[in-house]
N, C-alpha and C positions, 0 to 999 in steps of 0.2 A: 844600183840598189844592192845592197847586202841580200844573201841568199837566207833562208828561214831556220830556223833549228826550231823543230819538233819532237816538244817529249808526249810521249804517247804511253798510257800507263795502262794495262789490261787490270781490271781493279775487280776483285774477284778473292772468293774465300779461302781460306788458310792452306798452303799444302793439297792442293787439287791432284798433284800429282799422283795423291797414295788411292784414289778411287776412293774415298770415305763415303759410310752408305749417307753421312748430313755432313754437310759445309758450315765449317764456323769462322767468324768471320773477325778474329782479335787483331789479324794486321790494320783494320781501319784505326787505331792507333798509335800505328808508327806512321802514318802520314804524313803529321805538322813536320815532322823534320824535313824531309824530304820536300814539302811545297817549301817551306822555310829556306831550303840551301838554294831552290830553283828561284824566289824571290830577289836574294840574294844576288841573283847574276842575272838578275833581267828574263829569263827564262818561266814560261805560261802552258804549262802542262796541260793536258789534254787526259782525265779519267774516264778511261772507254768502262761502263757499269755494267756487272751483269744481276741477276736476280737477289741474288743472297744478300749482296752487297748495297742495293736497292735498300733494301730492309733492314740495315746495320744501322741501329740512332746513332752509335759511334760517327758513322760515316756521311748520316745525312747532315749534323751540326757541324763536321769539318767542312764539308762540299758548300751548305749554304752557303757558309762563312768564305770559303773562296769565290762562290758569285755572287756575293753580295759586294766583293770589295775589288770586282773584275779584276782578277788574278790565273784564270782558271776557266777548263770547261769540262761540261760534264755529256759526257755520248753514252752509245750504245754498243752492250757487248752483250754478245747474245748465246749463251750453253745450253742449247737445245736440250738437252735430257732431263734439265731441273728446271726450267723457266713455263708457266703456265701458258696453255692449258699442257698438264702432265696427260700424255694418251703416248702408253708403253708402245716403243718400236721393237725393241728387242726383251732375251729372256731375260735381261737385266742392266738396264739404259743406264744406273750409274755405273755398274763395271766398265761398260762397255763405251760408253760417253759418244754413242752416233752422232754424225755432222748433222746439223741444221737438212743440206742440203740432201741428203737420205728423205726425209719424210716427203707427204703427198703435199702438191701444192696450197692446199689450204689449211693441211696446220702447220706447212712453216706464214703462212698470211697471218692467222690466227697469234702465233707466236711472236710474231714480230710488231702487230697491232699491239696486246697486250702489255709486252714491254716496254712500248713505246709511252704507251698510256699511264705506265707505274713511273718510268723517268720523270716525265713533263708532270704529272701530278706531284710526284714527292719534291719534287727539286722548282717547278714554276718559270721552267722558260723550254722553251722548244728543240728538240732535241735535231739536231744536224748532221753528228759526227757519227759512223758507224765502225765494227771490228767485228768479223764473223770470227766465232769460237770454233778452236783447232782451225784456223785459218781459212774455210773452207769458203767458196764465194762461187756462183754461178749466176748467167743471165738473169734468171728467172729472180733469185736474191735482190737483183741490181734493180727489178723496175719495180717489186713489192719496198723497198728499199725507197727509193723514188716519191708509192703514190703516199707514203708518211708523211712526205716532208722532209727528208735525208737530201743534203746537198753533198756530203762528202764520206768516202769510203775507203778505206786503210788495209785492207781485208789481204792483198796480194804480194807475195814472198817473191821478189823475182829471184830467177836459178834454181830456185828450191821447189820440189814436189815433194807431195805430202801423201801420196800414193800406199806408200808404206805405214803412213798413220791410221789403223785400221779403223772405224765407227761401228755401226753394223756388221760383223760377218760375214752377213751374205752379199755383201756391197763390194765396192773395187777399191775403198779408202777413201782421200781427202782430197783435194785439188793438187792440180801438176800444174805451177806457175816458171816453169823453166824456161818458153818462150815468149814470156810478158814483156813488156817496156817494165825501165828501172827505175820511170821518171814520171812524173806526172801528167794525166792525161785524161779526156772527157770521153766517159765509156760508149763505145756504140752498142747498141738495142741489141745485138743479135750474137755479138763473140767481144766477150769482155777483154779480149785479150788484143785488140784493135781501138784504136782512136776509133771517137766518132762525135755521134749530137747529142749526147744523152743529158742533162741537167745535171748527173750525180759525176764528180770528179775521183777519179781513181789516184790516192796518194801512195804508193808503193810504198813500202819497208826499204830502209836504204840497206841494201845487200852490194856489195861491190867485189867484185872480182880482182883477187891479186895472182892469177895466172898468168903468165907471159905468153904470147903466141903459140914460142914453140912448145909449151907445155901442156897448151890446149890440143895440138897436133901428136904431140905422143899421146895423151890421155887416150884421143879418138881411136890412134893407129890401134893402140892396145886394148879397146873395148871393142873394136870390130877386127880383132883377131881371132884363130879359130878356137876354139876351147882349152886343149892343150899348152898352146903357145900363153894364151891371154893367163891362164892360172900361173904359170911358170914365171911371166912378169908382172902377175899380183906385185910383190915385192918391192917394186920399183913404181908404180904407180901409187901405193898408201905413200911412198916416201914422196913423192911429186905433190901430191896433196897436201901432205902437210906442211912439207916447204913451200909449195906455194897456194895456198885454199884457193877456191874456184866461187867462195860463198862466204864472203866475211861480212858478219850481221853488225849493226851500231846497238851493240846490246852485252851490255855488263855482263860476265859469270863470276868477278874475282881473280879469275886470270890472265886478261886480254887487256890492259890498259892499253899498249903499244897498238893493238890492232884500232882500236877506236882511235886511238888516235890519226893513224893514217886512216883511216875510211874518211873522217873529216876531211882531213888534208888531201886526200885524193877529191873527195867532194867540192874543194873551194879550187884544187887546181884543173879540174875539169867544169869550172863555172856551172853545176848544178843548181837548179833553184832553193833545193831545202837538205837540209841533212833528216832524217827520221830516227830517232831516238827510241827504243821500246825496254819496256822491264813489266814485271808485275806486282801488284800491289804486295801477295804475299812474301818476295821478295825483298822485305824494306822490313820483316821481322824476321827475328833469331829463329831458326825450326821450320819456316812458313813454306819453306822449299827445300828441294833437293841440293842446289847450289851452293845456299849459304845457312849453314846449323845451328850458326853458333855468333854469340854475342862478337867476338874477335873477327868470327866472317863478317860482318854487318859495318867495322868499323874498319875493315879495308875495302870492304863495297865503297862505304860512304869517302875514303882518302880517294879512290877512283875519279869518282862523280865530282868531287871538287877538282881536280886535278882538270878534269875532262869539258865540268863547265869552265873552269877558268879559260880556256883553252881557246873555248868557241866564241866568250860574250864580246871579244871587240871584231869579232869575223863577219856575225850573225845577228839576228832580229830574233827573237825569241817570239814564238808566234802560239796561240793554239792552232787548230784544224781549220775553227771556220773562220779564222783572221784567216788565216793561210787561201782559203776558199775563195775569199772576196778578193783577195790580191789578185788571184789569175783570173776572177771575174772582169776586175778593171783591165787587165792587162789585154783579156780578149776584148773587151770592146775597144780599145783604141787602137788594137794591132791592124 
């Protein structure tokens, strides 16, 4: 069986990047292209929704219109700081954008009811597919996650820690997914970060490492060096990095065609079951991000993505999350 290629689209208001104290929400506009070019190659995107976005008419007559004509699916993406009920965690939660998992256990309940409750209401089918905002995911996420009704979960960056993505202040940051599986797996109750019984299926981000052994063996020698020594080989470790990344995402900026392209190709020559695909919706208009500014960015993002789905549609099944869900549902019961 051909292995799955999932696009996964964080679908969320203009330019998030700049902290704006209101989110406007004009890239649900540039959408029909982009479902358009995934049409095109057999490919069934997956729009993980957060609040704003919810409430965009632009985006709820695009979204009907791709589930009305099964092409598409619509999940949940959840931005704790603007998603109801609003009850301030910090001096100022849009500056500051605290993770979900900062707050007390029952207003992240509360907030994850709520949202779930505006999806299924505005859109009329059942919401399945989740993406915790700034990547952040713990236990306690995974079984309020659960008693909704959520069969599937996208939330974890394997290699990458998010420690350094601050929320809160007075917090330690964002999740540390650097000793996760890279691959798909049924969360256990107690350490997400282990296989187990849980009902909710953990789809990782396809992150794939193009380090070589011995480069992961100098990285280490030189980060468990003494101080002195270790700054002195700074120098030669940024250069190791870049020649060889330890953390190469399946995720467009405009300048990575080649890398996407082997991440694939590593994926199909390591018989993976799915490649994971992610971008964000503001991303797909001129200005909407930091990456791409400008009408000329937009229309070498877009030569990428043709290039890139060309690439995958005679490898791959173009799936959303919860096709993808039900496939290893059958697969577990007859293994």
């Amino acid at each position: 069986m051909k292995p799955a290629f999932l696009i996964t689209i964080d679908t969320e208001g203009d330019n998030l990047w700049s902290n704006a104290s209101h989110a406007t929400t004009k890239n649900a506009g540039f959408l029909p292209r982009f479902q358009s070019l995934c049409e095109a190659h057999g490919l069934r995107p997956t729009y993980l929704t957060n609040y704003e976005m919810a409430g965009a008419p632009v985006f709820q007559e695009f979204m009907r219109d791709a589930l009305a004509r099964g092409v598409a699916e619509v999940g949940m993406h959840l931005h704790a700081w603007d998603s109801p009920p609003i009850l301030p965690l910090t001096a100022d939660d849009m500056e500051y954008h605290p993770h979900l998992i900062e707050y007390s256990d029952q207003v992240m309940r509360e907030k994850i009811h709520v949202m779930t409750d505006i999806l299924e209401d505005t859109f009329g089918v059942k919401m399945l597919t989740h993406r915790a905002g700034r990547w952040s995911f713990d236990h306690r996420y995974a079984h309020m996650l659960v008693a909704e009704g959520y069969q599937t979960d996208c939330s974890v960056t394997p290699k990458v820690s998010w420690r350094s993505s601050v929320g809160d202040p007075s917090r330690t940051g964002g999740s540390d997914y650097r000793n996760f599986p890279d691959y798909a797996y049924w969360l256990d109750s107690r350490d997400i970060s282990l296989a187990g019984d849980m009902p909710l299926l953990e789809v990782p981000m396809t992150i794939l490492s193009r380090e070589p052994a011995w480069v992961t063996h100098t990285n280490r020698l030189i980060d468990e060096s003494p101080p002195v020594l270790r700054n002195s080989l700074s120098p030669i470790q940024r250069v190791l990095r870049r020649s060889f990344p330890p953390a190469v995402w399946l995720r467009p900026d405009g300048r990575n065609l080649s890398n996407l392209l082997q991440v694939v190709a590593q994926s199909l020559s390591e018989n993976r079951l799915y490649a994971e695909f992610m971008l964000h919706s503001s991303e797909l208009m001129p200005g909407g991000s930091p990456a791409f500014k400008t009408e000329a960015d937009i229309e070498n993002l877009y030569a990428h993505l043709e290039t890139l789905f060309a690439y995958v549609r005679d490898s791959f099944v173009g799936m959303t999350m919860a096709e993808f869900h039900d496939k290893q549902v059958q697969w577990k019961r007859t293994s």
